[in-house]
Backbone as a ProteinNet text record, in pm:
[ID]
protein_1_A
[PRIMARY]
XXXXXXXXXXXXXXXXXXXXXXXXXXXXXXXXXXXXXXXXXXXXXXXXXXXXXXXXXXXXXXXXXXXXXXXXXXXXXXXXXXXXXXXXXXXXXXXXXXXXXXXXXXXXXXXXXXXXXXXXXXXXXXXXXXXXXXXXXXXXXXXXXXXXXXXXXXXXXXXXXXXXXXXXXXXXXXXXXXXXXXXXXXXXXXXXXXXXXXXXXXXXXXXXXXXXXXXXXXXXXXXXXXXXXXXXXXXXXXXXXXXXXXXXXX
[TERTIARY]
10937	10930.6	10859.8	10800.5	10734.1	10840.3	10836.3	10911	10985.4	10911.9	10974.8	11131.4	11073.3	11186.6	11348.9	11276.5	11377	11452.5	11405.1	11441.2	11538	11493.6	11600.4	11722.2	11706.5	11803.8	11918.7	11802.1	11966.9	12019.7	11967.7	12033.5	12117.2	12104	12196.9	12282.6	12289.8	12319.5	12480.7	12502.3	12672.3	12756	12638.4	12665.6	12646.7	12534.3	12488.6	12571.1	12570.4	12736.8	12622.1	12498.7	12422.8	12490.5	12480.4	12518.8	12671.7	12744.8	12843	12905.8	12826.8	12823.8	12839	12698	12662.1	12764.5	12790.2	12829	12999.7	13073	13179.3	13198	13074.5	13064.1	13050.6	12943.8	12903.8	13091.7	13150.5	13241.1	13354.4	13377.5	13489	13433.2	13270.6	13259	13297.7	13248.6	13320.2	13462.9	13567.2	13741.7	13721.6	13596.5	13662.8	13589.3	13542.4	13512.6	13637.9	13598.7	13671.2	13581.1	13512.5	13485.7	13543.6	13615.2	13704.5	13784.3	13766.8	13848.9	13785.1	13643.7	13559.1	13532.1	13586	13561.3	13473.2	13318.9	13217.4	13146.9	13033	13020.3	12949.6	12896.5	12834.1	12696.9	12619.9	12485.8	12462.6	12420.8	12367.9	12214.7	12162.3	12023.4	11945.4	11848.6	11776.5	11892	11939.4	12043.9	12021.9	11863	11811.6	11859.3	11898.1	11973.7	12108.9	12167.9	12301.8	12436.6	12440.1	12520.3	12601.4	12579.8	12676.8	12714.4	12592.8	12678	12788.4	12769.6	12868.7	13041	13027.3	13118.3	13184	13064.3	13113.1	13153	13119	13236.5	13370.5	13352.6	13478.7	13607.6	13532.2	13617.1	13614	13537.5	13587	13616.8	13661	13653.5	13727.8	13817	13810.3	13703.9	13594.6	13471	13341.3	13258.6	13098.2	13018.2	12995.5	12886.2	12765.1	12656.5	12504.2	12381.5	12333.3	12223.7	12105.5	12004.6	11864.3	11787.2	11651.7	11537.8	11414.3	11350.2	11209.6	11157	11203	11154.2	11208.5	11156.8	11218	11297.1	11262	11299.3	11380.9	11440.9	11535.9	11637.9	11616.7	11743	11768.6	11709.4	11766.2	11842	11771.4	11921.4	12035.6	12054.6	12116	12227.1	12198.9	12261.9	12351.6	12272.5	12323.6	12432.7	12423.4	12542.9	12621.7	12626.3	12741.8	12790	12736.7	12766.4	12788.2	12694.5	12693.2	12545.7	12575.6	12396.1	12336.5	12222	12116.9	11979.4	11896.1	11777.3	11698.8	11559.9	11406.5	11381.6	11362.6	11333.8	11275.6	11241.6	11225.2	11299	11340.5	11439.8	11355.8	11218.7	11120.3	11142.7	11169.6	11183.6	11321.9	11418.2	11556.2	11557	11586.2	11570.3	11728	11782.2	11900.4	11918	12021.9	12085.7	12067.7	12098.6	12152.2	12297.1	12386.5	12514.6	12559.1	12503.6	12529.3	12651.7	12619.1	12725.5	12803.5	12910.2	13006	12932.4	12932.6	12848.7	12723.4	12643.1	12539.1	12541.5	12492.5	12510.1	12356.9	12274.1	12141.3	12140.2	12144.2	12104	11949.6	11925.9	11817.8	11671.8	11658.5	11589.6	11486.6	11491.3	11458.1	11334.8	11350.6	11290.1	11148.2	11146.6	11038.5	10918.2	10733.6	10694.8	10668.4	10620.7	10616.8	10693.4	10804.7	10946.9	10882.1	10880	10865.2	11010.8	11025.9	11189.1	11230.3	11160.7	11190.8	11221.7	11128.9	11156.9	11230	11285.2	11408.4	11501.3	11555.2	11645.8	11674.5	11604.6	11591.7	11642.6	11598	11632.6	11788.1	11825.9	11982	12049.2	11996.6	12103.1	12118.1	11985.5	11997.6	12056.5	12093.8	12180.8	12334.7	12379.6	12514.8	12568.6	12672.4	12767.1	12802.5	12841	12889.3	12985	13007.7	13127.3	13078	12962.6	12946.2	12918.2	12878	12867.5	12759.8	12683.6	12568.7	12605.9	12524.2	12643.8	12520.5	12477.4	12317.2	12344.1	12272.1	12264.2	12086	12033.4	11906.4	11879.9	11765.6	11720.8	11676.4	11724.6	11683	11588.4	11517.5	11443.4	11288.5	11139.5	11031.2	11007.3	11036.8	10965.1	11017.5	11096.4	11194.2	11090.5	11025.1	10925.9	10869	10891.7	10831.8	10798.5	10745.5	10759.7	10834.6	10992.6	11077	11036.1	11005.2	10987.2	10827	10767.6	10649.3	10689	10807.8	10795.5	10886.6	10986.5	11050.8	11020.9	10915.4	10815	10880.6	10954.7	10991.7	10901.9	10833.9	10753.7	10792.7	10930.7	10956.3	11119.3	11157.3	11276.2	11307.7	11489.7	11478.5	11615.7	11619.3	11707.7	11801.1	11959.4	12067.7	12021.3	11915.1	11869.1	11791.9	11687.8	11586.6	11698.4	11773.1	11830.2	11875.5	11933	12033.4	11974.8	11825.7	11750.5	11692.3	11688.4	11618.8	11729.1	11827.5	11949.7	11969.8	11977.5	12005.3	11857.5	11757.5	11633.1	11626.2	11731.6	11731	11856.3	11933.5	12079.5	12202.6	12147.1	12312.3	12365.8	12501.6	12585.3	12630.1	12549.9	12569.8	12752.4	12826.7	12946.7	12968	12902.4	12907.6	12787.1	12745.2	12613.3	12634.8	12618.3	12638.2	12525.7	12493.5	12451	12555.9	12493.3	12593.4	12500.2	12537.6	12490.6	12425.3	12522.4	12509.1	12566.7	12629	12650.1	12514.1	12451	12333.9	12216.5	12225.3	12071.7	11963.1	12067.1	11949.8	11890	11996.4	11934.7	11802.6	11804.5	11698.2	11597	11591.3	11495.5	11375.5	11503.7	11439.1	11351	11456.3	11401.7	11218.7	11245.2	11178.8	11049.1	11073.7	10939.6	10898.2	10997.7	10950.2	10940.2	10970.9	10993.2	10851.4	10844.1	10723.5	10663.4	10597.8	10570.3	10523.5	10512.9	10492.1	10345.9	10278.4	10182.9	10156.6	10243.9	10270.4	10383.4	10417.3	10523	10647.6	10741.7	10876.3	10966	11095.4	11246.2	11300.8	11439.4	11527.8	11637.8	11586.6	11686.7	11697.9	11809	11831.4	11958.6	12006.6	12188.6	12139.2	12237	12213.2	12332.6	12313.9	12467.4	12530.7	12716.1	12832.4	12800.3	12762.1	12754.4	12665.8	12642.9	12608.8	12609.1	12673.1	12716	12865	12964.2	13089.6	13083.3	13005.3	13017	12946.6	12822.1	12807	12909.2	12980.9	13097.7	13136.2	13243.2	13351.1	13260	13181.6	13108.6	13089.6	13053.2	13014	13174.1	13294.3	13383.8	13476.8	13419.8	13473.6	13393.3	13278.8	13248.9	13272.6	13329.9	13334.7	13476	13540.8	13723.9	13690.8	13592	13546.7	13507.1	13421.2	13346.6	13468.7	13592.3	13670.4	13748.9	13776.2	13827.9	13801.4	13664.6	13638.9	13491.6	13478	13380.4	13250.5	13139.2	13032.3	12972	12908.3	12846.1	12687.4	12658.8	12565.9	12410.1	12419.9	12304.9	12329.8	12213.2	12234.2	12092.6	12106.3	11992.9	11990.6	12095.9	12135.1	12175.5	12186.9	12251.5	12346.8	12459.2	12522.6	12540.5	12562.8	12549.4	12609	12741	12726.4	12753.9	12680.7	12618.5	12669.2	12741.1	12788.3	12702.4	12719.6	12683.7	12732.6	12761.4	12868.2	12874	12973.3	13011.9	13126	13181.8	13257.5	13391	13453.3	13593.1	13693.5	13794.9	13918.8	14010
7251.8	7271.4	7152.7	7173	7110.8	6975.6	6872.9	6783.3	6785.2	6894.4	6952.8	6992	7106.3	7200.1	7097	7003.2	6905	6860	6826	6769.4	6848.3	6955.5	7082.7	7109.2	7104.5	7109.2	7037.5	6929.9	6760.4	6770.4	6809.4	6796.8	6935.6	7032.3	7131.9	7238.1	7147.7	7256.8	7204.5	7118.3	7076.4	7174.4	7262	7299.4	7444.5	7486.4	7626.3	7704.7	7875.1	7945.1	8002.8	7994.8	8073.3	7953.6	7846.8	7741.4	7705	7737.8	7781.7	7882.4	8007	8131.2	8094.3	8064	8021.7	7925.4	7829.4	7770.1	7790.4	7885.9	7936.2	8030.3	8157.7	8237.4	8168.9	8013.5	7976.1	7896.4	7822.5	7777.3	7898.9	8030.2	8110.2	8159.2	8186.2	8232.5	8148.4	8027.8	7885.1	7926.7	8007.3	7977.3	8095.3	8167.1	8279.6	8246.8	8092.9	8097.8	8019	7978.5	7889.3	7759.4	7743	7603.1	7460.6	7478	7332.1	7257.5	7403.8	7336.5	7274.4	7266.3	7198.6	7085.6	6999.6	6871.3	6814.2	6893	6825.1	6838.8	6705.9	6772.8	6857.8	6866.8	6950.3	6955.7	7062.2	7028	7065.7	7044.5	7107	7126.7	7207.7	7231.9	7249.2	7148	7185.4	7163.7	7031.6	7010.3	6975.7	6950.7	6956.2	6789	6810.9	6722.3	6654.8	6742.3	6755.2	6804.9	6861.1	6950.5	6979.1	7098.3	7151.6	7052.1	6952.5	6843	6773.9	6761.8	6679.8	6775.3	6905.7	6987	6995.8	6984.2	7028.5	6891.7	6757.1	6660.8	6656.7	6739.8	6737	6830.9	6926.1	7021.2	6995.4	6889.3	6890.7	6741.1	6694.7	6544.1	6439.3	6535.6	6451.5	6452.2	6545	6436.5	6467.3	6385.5	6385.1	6531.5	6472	6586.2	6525.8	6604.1	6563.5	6637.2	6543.2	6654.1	6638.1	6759.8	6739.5	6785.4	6691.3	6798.7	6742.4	6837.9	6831.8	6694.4	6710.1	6629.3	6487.8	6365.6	6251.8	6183.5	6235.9	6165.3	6282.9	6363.3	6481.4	6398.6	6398.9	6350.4	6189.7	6147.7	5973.1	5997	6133.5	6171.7	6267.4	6305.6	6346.4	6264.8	6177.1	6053.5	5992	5971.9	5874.8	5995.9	6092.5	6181.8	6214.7	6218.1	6296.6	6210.5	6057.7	5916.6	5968.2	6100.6	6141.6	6097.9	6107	6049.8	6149.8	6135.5	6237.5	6172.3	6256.4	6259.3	6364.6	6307.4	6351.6	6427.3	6576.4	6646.4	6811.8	6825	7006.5	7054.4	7161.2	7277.5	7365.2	7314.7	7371.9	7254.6	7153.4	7085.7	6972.3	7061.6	6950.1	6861.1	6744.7	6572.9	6542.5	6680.1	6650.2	6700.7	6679.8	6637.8	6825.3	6845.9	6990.6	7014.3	7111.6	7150.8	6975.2	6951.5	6844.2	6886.2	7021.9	7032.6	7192.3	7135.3	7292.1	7408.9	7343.8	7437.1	7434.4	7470.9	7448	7596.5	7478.6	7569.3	7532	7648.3	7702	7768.9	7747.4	7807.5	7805.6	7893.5	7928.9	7878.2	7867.1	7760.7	7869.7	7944.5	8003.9	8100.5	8103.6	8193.7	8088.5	7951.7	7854	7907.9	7861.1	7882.4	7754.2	7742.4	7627	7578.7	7722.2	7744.1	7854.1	7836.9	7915.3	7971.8	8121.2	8171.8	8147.9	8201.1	8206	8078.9	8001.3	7860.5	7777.7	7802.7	7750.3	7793.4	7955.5	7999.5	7933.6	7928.8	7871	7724.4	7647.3	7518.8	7492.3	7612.8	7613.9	7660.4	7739.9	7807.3	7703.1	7573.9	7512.1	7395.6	7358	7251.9	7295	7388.6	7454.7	7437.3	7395.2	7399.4	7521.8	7536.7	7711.2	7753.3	7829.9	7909	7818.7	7772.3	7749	7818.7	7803.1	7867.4	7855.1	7973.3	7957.3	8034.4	7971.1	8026.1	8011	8142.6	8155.4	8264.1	8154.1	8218.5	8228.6	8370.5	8407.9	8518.9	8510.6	8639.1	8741.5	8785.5	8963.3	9030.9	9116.8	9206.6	9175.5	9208.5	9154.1	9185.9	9285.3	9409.2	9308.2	9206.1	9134.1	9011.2	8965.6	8841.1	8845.8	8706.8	8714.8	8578.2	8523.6	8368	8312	8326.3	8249.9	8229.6	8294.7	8270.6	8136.1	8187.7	8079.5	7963.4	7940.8	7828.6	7764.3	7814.8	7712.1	7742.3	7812	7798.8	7886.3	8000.4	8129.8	8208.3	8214.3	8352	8435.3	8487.6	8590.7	8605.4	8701.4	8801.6	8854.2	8894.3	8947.7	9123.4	9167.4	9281.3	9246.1	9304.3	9264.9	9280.3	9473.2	9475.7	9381.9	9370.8	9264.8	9129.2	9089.4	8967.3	8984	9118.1	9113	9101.1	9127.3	9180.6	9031.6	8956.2	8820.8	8720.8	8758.9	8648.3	8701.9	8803.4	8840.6	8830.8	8837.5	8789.7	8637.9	8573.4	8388	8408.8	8475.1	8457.4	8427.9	8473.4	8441.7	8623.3	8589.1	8721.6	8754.8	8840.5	8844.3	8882	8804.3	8822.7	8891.5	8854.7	8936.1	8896.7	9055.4	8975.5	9123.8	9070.4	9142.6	9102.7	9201.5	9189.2	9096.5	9003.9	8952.1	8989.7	8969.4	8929.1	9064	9153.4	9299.9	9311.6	9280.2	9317.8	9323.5	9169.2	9148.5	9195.9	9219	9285.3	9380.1	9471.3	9539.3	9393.3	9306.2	9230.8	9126.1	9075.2	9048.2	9091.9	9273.4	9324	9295.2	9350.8	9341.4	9247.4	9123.1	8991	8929.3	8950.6	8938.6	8982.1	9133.2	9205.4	9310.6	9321.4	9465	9341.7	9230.6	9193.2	9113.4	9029.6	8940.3	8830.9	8830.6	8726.8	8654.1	8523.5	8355	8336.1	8265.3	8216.1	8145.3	8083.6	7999.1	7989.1	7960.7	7972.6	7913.2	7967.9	7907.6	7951.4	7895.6	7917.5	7932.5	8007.3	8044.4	7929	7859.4	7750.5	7674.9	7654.7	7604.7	7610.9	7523	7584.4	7674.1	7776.2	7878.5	7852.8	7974.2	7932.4	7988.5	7900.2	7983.2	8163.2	8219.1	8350	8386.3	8357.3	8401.5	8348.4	8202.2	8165.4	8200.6	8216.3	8275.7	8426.4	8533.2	8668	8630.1	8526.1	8546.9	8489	8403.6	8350.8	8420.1	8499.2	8613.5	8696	8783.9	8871.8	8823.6	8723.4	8679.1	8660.1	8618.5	8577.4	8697.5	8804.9	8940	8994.7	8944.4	8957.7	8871.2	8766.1	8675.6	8761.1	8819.3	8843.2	8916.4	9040.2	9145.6	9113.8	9014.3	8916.1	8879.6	8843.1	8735.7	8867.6	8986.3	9076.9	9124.5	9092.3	9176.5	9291.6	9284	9423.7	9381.8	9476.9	9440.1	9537.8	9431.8	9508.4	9590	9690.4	9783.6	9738.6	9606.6	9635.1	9488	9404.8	9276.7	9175	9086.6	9013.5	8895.7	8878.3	8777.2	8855.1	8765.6	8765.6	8662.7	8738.7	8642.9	8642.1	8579.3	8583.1	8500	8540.5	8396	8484	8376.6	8421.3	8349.4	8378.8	8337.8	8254	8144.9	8123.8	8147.5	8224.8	8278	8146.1	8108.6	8052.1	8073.3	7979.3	8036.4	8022.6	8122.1	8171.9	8114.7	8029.6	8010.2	8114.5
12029.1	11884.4	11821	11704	11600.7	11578.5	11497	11451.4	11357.8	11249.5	11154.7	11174.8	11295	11298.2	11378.9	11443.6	11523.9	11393.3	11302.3	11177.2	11099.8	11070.5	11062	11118	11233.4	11345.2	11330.7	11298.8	11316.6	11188.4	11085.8	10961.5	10952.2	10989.8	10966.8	11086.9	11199.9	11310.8	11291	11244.6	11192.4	11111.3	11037.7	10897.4	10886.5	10935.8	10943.7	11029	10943.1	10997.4	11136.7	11183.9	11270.8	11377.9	11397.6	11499.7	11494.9	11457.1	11452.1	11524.7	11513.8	11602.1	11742.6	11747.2	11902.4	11967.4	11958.5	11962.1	12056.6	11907.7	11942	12026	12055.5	12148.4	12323.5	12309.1	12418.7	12486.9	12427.4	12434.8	12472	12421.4	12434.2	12585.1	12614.6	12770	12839	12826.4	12950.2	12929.5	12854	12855.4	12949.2	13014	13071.1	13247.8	13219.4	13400.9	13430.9	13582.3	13655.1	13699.2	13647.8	13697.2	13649.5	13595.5	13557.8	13692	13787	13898.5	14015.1	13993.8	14052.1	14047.6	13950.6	13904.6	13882.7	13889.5	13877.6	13700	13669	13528.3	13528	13332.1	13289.9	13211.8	13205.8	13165.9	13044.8	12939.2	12838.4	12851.6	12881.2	12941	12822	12718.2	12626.9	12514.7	12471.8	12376.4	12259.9	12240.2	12085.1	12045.8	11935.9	11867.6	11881.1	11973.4	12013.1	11969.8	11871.3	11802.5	11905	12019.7	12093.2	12202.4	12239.2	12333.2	12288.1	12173.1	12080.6	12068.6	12082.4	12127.9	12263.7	12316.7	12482.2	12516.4	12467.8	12507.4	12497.5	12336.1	12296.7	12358.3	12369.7	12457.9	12595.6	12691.3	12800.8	12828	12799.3	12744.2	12898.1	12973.6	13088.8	13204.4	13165.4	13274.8	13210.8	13270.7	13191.3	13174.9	13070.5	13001.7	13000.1	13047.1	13063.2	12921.4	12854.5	12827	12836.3	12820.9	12887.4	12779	12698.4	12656.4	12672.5	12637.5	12667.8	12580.5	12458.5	12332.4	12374.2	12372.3	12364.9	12210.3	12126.4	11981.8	11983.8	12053.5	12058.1	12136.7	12234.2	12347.6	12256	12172.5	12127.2	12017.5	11941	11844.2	11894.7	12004.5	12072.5	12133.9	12184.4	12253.5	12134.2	12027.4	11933.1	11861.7	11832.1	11755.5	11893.5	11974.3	12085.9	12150.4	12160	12278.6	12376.8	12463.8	12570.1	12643.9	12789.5	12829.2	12800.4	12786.4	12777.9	12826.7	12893.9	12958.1	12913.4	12928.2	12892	13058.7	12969.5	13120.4	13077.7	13194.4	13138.4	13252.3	13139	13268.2	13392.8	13394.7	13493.2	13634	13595.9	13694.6	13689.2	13687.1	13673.5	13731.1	13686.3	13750	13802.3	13849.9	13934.3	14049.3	14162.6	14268.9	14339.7	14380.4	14457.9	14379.8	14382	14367.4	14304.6	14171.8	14088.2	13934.8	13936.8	13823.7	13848.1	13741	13734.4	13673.8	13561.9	13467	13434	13371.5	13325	13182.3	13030.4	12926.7	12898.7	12800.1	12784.1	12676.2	12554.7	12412	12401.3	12377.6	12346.7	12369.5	12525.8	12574	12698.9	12729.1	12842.8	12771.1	12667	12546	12494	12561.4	12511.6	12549.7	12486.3	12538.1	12631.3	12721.8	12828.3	12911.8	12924.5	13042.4	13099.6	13238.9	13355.5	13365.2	13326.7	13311.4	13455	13506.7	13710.6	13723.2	13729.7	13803.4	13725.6	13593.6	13529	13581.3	13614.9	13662	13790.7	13870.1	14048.4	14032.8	13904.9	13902.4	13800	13774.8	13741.7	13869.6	13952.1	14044.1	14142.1	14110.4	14264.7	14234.8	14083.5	14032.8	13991.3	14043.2	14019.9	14120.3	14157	14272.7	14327.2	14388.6	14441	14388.2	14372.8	14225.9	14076.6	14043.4	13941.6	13813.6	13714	13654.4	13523	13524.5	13404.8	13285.6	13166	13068	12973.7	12922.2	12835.7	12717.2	12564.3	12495.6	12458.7	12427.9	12418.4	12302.9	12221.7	12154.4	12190.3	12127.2	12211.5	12131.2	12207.1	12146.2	12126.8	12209.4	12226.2	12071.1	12031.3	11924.8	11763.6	11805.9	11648.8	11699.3	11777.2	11744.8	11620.2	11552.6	11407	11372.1	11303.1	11229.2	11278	11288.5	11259.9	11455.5	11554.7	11664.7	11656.8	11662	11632.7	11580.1	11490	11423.5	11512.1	11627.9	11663.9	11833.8	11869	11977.2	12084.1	12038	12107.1	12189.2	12286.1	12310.7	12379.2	12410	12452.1	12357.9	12365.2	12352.3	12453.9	12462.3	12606.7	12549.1	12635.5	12647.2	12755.2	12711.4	12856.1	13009	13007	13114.3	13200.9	13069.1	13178.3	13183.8	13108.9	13147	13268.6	13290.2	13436.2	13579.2	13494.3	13627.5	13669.2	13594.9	13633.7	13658.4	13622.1	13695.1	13811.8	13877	14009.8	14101.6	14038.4	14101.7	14158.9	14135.7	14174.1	14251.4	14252.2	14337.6	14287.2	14098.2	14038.5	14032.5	14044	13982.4	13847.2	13812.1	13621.7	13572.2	13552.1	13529.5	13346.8	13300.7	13146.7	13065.8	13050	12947.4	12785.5	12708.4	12574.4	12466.2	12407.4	12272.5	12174.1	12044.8	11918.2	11831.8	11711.3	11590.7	11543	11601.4	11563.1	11391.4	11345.5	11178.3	11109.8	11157.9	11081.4	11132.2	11222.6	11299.6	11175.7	11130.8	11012	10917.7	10827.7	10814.8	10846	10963.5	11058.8	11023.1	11013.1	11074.7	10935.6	10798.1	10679.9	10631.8	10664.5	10658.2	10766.6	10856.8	11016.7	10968.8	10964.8	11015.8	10861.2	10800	10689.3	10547.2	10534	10417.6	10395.2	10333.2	10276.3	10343.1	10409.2	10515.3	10493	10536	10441.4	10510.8	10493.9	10553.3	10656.5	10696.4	10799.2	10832.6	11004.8	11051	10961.6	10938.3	10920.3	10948.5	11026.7	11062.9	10962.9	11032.6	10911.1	10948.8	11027.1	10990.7	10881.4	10792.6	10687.6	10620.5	10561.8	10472.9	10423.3	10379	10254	10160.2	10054.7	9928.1	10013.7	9992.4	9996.4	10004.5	9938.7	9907.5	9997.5	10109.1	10211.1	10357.9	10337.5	10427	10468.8	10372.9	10428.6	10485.8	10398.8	10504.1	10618.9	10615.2	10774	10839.8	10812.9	10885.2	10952.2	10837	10846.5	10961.1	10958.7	11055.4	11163.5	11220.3	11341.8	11410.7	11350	11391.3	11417	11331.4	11362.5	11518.8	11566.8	11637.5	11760.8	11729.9	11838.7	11903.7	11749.3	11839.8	11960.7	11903.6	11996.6	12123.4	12169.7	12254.7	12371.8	12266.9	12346.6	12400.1	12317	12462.6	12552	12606.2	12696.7	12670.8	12528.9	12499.9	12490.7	12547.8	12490.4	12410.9	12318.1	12182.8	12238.2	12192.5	12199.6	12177.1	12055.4	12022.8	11932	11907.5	11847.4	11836.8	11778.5	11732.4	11853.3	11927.8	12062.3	12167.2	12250.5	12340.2	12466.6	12500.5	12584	12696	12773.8	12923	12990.9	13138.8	13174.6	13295.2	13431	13567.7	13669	13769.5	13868	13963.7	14049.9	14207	14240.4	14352	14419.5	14547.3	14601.7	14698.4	14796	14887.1	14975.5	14898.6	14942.7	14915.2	15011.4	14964	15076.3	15085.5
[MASK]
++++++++++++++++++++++++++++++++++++++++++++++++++++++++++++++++++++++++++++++++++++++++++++++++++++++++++++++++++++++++++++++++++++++++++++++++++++++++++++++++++++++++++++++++++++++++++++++++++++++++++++++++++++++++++++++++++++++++++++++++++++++++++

């Protein structure tokens, strides 16, 4: 991404009810693996600014949390809001160990342009321990590319299918993958593709008023309940995912 949009990021991913979402969805799939019993840490693969590293310390707080980005003036405000390490890297060529972590988490990163999806995937499955676990949030839908993709350097969208089909193409086992951000999806679309288009790229990252930041609240969290039982949604502006290594069984 642009510098702009890094700028964006750090000033409102604290604040905005869209990172919020994510966030809480990526965190409720990790309550549904088992890798805590592995003892090894964790990755934030592509952590921006650090918003969610700054979470995922918090929630796993008895062992290290790692994060990785492409951007260098990314990973230094990263470091400095989460007091977690962080490293300058691309997820095309992870600058780690074999079976180095439990988890490995991925917002919206696989969707870059200048990520090889394959050889990112190959370089998560081959930095996961066995029974580890990958845990991906992504946009869906080639046909919803719009501005707001260009401006924060998106070139693909994906569908659950093709997601499933390219995590089992590297050797992970797709344990749950769902559509979110189904309330608002018509929104999106209005906004995205049918409404007034700016001249130049811009994200919809940004605060908005109260008066539209609490229903998105409320909605996404009506969706997260759904998420956390078990269901998957039909149809959505995201998507979630989290993918097994399978390893040996005692």
């Amino acid at each position: 991404m642009n510098s702009s949009e890094y700028d964006k990021l750090d000033r409102v991913e604290d604040r905005m009810w869209w990172f919020a979402a994510v966030q809480a969805n990526l965190l409720m799939a990790a309550r549904r693996c088992s890798f805590e019993k592995l003892g090894l840490p964790i990755l934030d693969a592509g952590c921006g600014t650090g918003g969610f590293l700054t979470r995922l310390a918090r929630e796993f707080c008895e062992r290290p949390v790692f994060g990785l980005d492409f951007d260098s003036q990314a990973c230094t405000r990263a470091a400095s809001k989460s007091a977690q390490p962080v490293c300058v890297g691309s997820v095309n060529e992870l600058p780690f160990a074999d079976a180095a972590f439990a988890a490995i988490f991925s917002a919206d990163v696989l969707c870059h342009e200048g990520v090889d999806e394959d050889r990112a995937l190959r370089h998560f499955y081959r930095s996961l321990a066995p029974n580890g676990c990958l845990i991906l949030n992504l946009p869906a839908y080639r046909w919803l590319l719009s501005r707001h993709d260009v401006a924060v350097s998106n070139s693909r969208r994906y569908t659950t299918t093709g997601l499933r089909r390219l995590l089992k193409a590297v050797g992970f086992r797709p344990v749950y993958i769902s559509y979110w951000n189904t309330v608002l999806l018509p929104l999106m679309v209005i906004t995205r593709k049918l409404g007034r288009q700016a001249h130049h790229a811009v994200s919809d990252v940004r605060l908005y008023p109260r008066s539209v930041e609490i229903p998105c609240r409320a909605a996404m969290a009506v969706e997260a309940a759904l998420l956390q039982r078990g269901l998957r949604l039909p149809f959505g502006g995201s998507i979630l995912a989290i993918a097994a290594k399978e390893g040996r069984r005692d």
